[in-house]
Structure formats: structure tokens, C-alpha cells
N, C-alpha and C positions, 0 to 999 in steps of 0.2 A: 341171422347167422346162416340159415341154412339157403338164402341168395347166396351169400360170397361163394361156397362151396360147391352149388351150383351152375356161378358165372365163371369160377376157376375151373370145374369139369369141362364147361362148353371152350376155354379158352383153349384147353388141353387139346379137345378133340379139334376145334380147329388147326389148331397149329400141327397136329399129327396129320392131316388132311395135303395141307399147305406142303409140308414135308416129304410126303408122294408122289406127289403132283411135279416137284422140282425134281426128285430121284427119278421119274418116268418120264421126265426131257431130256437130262442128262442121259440117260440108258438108251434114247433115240437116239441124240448128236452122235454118242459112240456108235452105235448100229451103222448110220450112217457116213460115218469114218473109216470104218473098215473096207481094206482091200477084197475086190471083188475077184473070184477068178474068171479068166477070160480063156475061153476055147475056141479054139479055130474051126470055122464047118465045115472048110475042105481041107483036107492035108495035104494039097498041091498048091496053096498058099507058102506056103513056106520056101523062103529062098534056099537052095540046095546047099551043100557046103564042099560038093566034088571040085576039086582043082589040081 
């Protein structure tokens, strides 16, 4: 008896495991989905808007 309740703790902790592991790829894909901000290094890049 006390197998089963030992194979079921270890299933637990696997599956908690498993569980993180897929939350901590998903939490990359978004990281890596977000927009980036983009600065310009000269500010004579910029087309004028005098007319």
C-alpha cells in the first residue's frame, strides 16, 4: 500500500515538473513577442516635416 502512495507522490511531482517547464516556454514565446523599442542614434536621421 504504501508503493501506491509513493508512485502517486512521484507522479504528482512529475507532473508538477512537466507543468513548469511548459509555463517557462510559454513565458519565453511571449517575451519574445513583444514589441521592441527602437531609438534612432542620430536625430538627423529623421526626415524633416518643414514645407
Amino acid at each position: 500500500m504504501i508503493a501506491f502512495y509513493l508512485t502517486l507522490a512521484a507522479l504528482g511531482a512529475a507532473g508538477t515538473v512537466v507543468i513548469r517547464e511548459m509555463a517557462a516556454r510559454e513565458a519565453k514565446q511571449r517575451a519574445a513577442l513583444r514589441p521592441v523599442r527602437v531609438r534612432a542614434e542620430v536625430r538627423g536621421n529623421r526626415p524633416s516635416r518643414e514645407r
